[in-house]
PLY file of the C-alpha trace (Angstrom):
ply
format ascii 1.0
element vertex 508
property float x
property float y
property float z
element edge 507
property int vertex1
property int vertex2
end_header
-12.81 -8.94 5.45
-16.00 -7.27 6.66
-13.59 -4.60 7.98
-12.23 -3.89 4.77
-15.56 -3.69 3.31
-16.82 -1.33 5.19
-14.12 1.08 4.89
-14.23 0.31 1.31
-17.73 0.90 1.31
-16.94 4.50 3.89
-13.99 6.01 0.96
-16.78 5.29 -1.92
-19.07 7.72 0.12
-17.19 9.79 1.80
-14.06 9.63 -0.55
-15.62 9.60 -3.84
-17.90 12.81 -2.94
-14.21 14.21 -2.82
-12.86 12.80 -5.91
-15.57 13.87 -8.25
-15.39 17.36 -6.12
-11.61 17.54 -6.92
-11.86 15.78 -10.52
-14.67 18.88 -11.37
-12.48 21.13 -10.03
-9.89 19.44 -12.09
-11.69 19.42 -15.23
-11.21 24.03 -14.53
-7.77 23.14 -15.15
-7.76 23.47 -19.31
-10.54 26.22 -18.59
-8.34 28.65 -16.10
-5.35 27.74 -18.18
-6.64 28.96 -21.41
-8.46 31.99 -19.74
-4.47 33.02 -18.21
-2.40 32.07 -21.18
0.07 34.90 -21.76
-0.58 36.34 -18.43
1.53 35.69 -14.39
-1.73 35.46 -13.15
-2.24 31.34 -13.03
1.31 31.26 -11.51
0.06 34.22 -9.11
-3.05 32.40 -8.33
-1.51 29.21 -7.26
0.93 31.64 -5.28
-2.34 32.73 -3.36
-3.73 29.25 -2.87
-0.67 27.79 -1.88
-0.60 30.64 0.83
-4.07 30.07 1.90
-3.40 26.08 2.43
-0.84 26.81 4.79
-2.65 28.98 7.03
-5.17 27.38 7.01
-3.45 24.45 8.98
-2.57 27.12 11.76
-6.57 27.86 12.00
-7.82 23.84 12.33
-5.40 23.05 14.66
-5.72 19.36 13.88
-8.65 19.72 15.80
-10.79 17.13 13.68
-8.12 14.82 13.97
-8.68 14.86 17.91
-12.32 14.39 17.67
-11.73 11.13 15.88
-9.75 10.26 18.32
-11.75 11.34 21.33
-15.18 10.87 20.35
-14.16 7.27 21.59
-14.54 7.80 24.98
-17.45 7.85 26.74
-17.18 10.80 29.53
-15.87 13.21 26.95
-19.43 12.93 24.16
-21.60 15.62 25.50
-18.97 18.19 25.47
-16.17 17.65 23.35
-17.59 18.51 19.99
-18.79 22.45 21.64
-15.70 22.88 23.67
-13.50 22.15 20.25
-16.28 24.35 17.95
-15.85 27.25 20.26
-11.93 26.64 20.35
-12.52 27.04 16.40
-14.50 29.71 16.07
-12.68 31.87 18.57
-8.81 31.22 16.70
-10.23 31.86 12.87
-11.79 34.61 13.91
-8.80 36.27 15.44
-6.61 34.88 12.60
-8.62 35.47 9.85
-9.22 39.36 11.33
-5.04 39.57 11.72
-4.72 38.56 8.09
-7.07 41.44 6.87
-5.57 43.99 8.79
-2.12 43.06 7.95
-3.29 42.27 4.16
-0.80 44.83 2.60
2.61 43.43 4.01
1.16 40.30 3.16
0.37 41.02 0.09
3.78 42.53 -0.74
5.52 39.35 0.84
4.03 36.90 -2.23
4.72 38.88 -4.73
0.92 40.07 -5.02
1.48 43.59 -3.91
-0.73 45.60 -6.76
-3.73 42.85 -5.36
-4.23 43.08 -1.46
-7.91 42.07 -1.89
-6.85 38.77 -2.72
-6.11 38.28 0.80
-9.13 39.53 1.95
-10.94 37.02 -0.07
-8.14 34.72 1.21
-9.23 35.53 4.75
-13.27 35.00 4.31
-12.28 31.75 2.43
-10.73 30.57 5.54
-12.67 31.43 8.00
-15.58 29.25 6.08
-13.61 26.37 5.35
-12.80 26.44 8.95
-16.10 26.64 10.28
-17.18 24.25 8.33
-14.28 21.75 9.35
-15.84 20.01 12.51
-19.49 19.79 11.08
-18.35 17.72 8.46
-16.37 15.78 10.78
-19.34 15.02 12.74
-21.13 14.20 9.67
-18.12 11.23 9.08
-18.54 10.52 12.56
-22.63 9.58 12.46
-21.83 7.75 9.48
-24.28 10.19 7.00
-22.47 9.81 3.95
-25.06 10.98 1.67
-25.46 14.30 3.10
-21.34 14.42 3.08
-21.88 13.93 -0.19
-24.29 16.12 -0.98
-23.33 19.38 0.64
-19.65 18.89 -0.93
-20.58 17.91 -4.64
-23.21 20.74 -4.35
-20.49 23.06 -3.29
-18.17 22.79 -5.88
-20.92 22.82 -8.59
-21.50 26.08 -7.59
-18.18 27.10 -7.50
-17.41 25.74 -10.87
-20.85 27.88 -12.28
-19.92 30.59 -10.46
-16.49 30.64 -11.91
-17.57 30.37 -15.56
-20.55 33.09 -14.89
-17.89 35.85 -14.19
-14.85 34.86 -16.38
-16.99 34.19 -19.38
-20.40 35.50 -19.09
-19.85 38.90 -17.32
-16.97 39.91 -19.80
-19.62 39.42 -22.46
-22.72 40.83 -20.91
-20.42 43.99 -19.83
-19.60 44.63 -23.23
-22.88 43.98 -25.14
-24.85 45.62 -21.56
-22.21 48.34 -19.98
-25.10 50.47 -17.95
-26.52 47.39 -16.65
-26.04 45.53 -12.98
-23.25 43.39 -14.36
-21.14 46.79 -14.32
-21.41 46.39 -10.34
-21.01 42.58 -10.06
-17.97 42.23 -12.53
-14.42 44.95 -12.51
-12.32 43.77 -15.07
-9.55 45.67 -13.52
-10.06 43.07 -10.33
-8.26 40.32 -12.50
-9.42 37.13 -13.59
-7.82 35.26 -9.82
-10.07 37.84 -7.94
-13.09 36.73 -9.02
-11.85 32.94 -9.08
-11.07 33.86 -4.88
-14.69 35.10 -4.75
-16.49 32.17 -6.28
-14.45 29.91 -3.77
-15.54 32.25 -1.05
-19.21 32.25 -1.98
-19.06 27.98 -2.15
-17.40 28.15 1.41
-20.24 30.07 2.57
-22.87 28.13 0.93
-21.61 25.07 2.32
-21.21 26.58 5.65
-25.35 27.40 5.15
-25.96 23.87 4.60
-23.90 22.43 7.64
-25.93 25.55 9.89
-27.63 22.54 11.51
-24.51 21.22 13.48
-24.23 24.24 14.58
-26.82 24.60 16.63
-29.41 22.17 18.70
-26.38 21.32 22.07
-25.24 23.54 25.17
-22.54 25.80 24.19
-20.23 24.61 26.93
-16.42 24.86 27.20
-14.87 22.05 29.24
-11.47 23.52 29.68
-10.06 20.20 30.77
-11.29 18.46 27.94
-9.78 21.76 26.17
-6.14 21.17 27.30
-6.17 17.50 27.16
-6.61 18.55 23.30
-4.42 20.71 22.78
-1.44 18.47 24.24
-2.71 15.95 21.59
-3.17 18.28 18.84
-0.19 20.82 18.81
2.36 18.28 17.77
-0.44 17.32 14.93
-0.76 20.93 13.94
3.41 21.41 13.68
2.96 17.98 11.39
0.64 19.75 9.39
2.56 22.61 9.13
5.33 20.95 7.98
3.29 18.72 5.68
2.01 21.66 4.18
5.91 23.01 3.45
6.19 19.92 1.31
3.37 20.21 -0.33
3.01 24.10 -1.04
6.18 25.73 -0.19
8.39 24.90 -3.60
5.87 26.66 -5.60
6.56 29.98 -3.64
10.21 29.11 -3.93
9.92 29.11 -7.16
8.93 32.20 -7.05
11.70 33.47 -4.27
14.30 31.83 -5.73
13.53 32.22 -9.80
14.34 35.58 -11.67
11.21 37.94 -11.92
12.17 39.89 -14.78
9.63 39.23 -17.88
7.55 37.17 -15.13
9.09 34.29 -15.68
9.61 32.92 -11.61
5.41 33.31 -12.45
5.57 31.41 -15.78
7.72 28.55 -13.76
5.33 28.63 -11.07
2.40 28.29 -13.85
3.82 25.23 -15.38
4.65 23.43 -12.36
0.94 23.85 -10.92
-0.56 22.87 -14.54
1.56 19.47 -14.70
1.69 18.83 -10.84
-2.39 18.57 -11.52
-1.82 15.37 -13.78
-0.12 13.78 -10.58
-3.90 14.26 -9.07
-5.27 10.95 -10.01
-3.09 9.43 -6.83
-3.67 12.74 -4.94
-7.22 12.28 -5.06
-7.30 8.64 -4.01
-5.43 9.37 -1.26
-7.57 12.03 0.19
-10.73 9.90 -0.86
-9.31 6.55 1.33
-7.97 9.35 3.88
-11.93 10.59 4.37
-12.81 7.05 5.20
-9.36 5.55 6.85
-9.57 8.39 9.44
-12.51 7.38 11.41
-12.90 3.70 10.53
-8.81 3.42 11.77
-9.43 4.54 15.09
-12.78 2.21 15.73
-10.88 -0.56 14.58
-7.99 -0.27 17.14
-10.24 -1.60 20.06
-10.17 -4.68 17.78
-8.23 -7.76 18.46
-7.30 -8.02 14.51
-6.57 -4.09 14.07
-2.93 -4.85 13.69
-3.44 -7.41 10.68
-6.27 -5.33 9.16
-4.22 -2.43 8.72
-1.31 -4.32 7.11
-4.37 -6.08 4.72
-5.52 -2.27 4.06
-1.80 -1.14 3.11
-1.56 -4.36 0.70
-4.99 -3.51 -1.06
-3.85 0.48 -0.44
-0.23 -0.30 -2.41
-1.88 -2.31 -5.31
-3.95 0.44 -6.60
-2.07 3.50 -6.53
0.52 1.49 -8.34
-1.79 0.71 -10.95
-2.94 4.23 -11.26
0.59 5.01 -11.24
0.74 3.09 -14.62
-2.72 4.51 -15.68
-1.53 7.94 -15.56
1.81 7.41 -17.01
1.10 5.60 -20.08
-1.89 7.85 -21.11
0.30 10.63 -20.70
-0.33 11.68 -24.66
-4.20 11.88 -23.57
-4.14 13.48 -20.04
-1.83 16.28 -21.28
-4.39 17.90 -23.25
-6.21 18.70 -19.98
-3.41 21.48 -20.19
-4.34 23.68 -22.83
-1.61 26.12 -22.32
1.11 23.65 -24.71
3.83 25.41 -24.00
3.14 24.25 -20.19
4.12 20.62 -21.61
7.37 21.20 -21.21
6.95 19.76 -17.87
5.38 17.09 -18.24
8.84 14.97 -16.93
7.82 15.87 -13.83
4.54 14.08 -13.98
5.87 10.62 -13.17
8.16 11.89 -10.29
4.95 12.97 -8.88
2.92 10.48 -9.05
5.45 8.16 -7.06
5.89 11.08 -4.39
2.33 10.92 -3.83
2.63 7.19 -3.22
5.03 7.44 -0.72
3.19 10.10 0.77
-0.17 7.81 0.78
1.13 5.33 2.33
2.89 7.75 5.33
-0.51 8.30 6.18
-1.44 4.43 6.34
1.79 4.03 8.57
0.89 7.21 10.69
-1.69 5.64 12.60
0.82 4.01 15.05
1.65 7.56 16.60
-1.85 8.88 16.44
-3.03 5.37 18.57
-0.06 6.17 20.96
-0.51 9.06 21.44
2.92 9.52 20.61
1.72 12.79 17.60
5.35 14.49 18.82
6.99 11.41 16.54
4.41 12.71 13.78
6.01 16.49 14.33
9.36 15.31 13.74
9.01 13.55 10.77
7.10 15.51 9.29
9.72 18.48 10.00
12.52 16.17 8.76
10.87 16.34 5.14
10.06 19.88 5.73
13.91 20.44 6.15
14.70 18.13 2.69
12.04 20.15 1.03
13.86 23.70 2.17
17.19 22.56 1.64
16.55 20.96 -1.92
14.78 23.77 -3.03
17.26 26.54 -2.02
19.71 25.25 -3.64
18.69 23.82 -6.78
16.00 25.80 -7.82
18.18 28.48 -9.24
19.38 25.40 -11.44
16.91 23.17 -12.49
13.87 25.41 -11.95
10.73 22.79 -11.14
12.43 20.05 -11.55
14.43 20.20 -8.84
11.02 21.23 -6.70
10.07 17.60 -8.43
12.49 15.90 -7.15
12.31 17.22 -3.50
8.60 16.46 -3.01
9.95 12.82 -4.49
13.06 12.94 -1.53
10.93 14.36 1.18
7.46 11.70 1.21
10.36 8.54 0.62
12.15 9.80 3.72
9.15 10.62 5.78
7.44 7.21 4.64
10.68 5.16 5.27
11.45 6.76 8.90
7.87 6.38 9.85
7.68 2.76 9.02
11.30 1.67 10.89
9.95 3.66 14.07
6.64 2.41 13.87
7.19 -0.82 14.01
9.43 -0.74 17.23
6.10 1.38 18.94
3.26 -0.47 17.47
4.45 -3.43 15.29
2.21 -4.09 12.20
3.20 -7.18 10.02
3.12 -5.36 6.99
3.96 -7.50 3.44
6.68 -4.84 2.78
9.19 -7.07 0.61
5.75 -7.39 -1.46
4.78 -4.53 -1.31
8.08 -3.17 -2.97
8.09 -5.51 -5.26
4.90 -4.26 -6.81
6.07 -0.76 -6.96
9.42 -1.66 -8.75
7.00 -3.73 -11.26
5.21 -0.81 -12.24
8.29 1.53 -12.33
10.17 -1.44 -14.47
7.01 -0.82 -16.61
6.97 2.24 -17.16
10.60 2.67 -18.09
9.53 -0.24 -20.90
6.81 2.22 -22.22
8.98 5.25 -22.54
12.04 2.91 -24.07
9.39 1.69 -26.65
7.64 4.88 -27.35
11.46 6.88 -27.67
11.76 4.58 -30.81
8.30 4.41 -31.81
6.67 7.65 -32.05
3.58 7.25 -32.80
0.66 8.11 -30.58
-1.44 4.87 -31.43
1.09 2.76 -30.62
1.98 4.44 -27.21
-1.50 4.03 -26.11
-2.09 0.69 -27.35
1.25 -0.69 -25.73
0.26 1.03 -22.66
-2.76 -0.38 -22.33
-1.06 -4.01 -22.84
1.36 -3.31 -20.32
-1.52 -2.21 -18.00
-3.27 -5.61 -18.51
0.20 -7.67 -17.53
-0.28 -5.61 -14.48
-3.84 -6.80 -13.65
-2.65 -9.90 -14.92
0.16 -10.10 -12.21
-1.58 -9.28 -9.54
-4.39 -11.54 -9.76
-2.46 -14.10 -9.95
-0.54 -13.43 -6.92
-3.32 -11.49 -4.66
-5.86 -14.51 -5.84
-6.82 -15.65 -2.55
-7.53 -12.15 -1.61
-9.27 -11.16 -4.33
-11.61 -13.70 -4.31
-12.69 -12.93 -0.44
-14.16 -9.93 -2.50
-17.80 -9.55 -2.89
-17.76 -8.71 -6.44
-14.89 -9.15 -7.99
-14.60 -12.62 -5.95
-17.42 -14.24 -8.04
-15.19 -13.91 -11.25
-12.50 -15.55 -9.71
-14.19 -18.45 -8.24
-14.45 -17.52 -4.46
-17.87 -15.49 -3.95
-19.81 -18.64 -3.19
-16.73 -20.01 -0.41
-16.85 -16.21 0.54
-20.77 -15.89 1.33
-20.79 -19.36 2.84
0 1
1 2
2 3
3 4
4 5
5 6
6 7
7 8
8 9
9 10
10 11
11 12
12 13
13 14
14 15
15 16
16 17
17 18
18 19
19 20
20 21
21 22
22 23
23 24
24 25
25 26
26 27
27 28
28 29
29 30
30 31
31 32
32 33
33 34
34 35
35 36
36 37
37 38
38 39
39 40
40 41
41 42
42 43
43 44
44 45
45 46
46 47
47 48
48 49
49 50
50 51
51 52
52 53
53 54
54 55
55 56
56 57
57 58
58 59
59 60
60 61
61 62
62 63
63 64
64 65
65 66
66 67
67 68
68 69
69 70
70 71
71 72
72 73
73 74
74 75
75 76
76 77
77 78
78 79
79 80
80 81
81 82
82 83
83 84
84 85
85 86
86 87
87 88
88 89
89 90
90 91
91 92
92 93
93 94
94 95
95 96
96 97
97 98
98 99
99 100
100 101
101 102
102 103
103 104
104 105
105 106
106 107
107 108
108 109
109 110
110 111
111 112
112 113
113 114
114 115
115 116
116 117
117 118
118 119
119 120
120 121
121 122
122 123
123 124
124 125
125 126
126 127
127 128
128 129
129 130
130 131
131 132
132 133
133 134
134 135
135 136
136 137
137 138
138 139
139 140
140 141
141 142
142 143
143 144
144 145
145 146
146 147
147 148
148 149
149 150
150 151
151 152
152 153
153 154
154 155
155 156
156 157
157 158
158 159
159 160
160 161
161 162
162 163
163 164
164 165
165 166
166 167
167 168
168 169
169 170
170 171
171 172
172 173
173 174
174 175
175 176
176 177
177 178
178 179
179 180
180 181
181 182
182 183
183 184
184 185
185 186
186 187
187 188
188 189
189 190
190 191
191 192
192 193
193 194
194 195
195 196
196 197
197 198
198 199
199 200
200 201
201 202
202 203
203 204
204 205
205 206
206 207
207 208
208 209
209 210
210 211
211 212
212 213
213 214
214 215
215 216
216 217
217 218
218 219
219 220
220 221
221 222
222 223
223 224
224 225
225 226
226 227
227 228
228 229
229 230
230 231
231 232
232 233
233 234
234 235
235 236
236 237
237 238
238 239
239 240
240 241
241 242
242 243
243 244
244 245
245 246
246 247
247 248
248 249
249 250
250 251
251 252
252 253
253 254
254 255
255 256
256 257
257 258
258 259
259 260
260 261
261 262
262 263
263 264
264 265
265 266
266 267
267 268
268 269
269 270
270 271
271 272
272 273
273 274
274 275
275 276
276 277
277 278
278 279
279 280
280 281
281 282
282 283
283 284
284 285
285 286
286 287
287 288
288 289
289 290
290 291
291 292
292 293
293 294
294 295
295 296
296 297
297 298
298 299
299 300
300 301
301 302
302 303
303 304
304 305
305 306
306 307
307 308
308 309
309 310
310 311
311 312
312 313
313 314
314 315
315 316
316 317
317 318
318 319
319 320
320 321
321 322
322 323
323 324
324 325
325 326
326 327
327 328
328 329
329 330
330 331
331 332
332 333
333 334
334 335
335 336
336 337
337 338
338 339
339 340
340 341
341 342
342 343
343 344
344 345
345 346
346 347
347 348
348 349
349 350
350 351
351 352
352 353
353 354
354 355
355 356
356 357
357 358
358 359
359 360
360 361
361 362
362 363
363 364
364 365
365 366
366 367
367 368
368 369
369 370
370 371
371 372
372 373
373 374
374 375
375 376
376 377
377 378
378 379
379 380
380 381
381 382
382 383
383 384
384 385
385 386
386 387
387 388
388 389
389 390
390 391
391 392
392 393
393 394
394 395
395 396
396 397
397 398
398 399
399 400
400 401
401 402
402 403
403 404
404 405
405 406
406 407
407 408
408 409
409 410
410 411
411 412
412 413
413 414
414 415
415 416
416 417
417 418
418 419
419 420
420 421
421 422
422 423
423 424
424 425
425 426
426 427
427 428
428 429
429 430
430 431
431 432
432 433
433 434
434 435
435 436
436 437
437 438
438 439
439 440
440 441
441 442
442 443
443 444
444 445
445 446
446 447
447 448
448 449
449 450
450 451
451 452
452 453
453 454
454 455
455 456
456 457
457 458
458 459
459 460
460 461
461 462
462 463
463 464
464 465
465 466
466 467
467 468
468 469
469 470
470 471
471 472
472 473
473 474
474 475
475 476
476 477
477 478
478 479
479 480
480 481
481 482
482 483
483 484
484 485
485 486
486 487
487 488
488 489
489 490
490 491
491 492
492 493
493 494
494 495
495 496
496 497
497 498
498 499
499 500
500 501
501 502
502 503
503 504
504 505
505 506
506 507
């Protein structure tokens, strides 16, 4: 159990400096929403961001992946973290310079033409991200969660001031001062997504400052053995995350591809999709947060005798919460909608719940992923992850032109089941882990036997009192449920075990 508490204690650090990053970046949603209504440009915007997430797999390389994994060995300390800097420095720099110079095709192949700054501000945004990518994985590494924590809630603070200051503040200072400096810093001609860009940019760089540091204070050495050894570890790892980054980005620009443009509405479709898919982030957000934490503490727990059953303890303690938040999410729909303030966007909220269950089966591929990353076998992660890149494609293509998001929906929902489902019968022929999987499945049909109770009862009770009040019943016979059969567990807990009659057996 001490294992599990200290990578519960490493995804409260390291993962909740993420979630309360992400849930303040969340709370822009109503914000940007309201400031775009009537307009492409939120659809255009997540265009642009959804273009910037896939490159910006291409630039890491999957290189802080590999330093978890090789920081391990002794011979390689002193000069693995400069060779794979310099490696890093070196490819966003010619990447990021490529994107610039070509920024005009680019522009004109996401349906941005009229805007080619916005890859330019694309570009500096990843280069920084970048560069800041192995200093914070040396930060995880040293175990200095505060300062993780501090440099990336800092960030986004910024970036969240920032963004108000020149949607809201310059338009009204420019009007009521038109001769003054603001006439320099603020272009409403730019767009509203431009200056959005340029407040990300500006917390990039900021951050980047802060991490300045890591960046200095070792030899600048390249070890080109060390350098290949990498690379044959990390390509298949960086065609995963390409691929990963298909199904997780790609439908929205099929949307757009595949959508009619006239009146903007392949924009408008693109608009609502993004606004609702961001009430499936309450999973998302977990699963990055336990991802920050699971990365590290996974590979210094394989040298252990017990890693085997500790993993399959973390997926049963993993499985249990996202299928309460599952619940959470679903029946306080009526109250997390309004963080859309764009109504007419409500229209798809049906995709919400498909979502959310995507994003469990996509949380827990990355909880079974760990036998090909101890392997070494990463060419296994490459070709599932390209098998759900291929469902995402295929789906898309053809049923966009008929079911608009929903069929994007329901591919994300296809793709993370298959790529969960082939990664766990492989695994366990590589590197058997006695996961409770019957149990585990059992929980999630619970929740999703729930669920369709609350929508059954709510379709003949409208009333918003009563949908929130029943859901938070059926969220108790949840809790209920599960402590009952996860007792034993629970009460090896150091807090909640005390309330369930364990602590003292526990600490003893």
């Amino acid at each position: 159990m001490s294992s599990i508490k200290k990578l519960a204690g490493e995804t409260v650090w390291y993962g909740a400096s993420s979630i309360f990053a992400k849930f303040l970046n969340y709370m822009l949603t109503p914000y940007l929403a309201a400031k775009f209504k009537g307009t492409p440009e939120y659809g255009q915007m997540s265009l642009v961001y959804a273009a910037i997430s896939f490159v910006n797999i291409g630039v890491l390389f999957g290189l802080d992946y590999a330093f978890f994994r090789y920081i391990q060995r002794k011979e390689m300390q002193k000069s693995l973290y400069p060779t794979l800097l310099i490696s890093l420095l070196s490819s966003t720099t010619l990447i990021c310079s490529l994107l610039i110079l070509f920024r005009v095709p680019l522009a004109k192949a996401i349906d941005i033409a009229e805007y080619p700054h916005y890859i330019v501000l694309g570009a500096l945004l990843i280069a920084f991200d970048a560069f800041s990518a192995l200093p914070f994985a040396r930060l995880r590494h040293e175990g200095r969660p505060r300062k993780f924590a501090m440099i990336r809630i800092s960030g986004i603070v910024l970036n969240i001031a920032l963004t108000f200051f020149f949607l809201t503040l310059c338009p009204k200072l420019l009007k009521t001062h038109p001769n003054s400096i603001i006439a320099l810093i603020y272009r409403p001609r730019l767009g509203f997504v431009t200056y959005v860009l340029l407040a990300n940019v500006i917390q990039n760089l900021f951050q980047l400052f802060l991490l300045a540091p890591f960046l200095r204070g070792f030899k600048w050495n390249f070890d080109k053995a060390i350098w290949k050894e990498v690379m044959i570890y990390s390509l298949p790892l960086t065609i995963a995350g390409f691929g990963g980054m298909i199904n997780e980005t790609f439908d929205r620009i099929m949307l757009d591809m595949r959508l009619t443009h006239e009146n903007h509405y392949a924009a408008y479709q693109v608009g609502i999709y993004s606004g609702c898919y961001k009430l499936s982030l309450l999973i998302t957000l977990f699963v990055q947060a336990f991802r920050m934490g699971a990365e590290p503490f996974f590979f210094r727990q394989s040298v252990e005798d017990s890693a085997q059953r500790t993993y399959a303890r973390v997926m049963k303690f993993f499985v249990i919460l996202v299928s309460g938040m599952f619940l959470f999410v679903t029946v306080y729909i009526d109250i997390w909608k309004f963080f859309i303030t764009d109504h007419s966007m409500w229209a798809g909220l049906r995709i919400v719940p498909i979502l959310l269950f995507a994003n469990i089966f996509l949380g827990i591929y990355y909880n079974l992923s760990i036998w090909y990353k101890l392997s070494k076998s990463t060419k296994a992660g490459a070709y599932i992850t390209l098998i759900g890149a291929a469902i995402t494609l295929i789906i898309n293509y053809i049923f966009i032109p008929y079911y608009s998001y929903m069929a994007s929906a329901w591919a994300t929902f296809i793709c993370y089941g298959s790529m969960m489902v082939i990664s766990f019968v492989w695994g366990q022929k590589v590197y058997r882990v006695p996961y409770a999987w019957k149990k585990l499945l059992a929980y999630m049909v619970i929740v999703t036997i729930l669920y369709f109770i609350h929508k059954g009862a709510t379709a003949m009770w409208k009333n918003t009192a009563f949908s929130l009040g029943f859901g938070t019943l059926l969220l108790g016979v949840y809790a209920a449920f599960i402590l009952r059969i996860e007792k034993r567990e629970f009460q090896r807990l150091p807090v909640i075990g005390k309330y369930l009659g364990g602590a003292t057996k526990a600490a003893a």
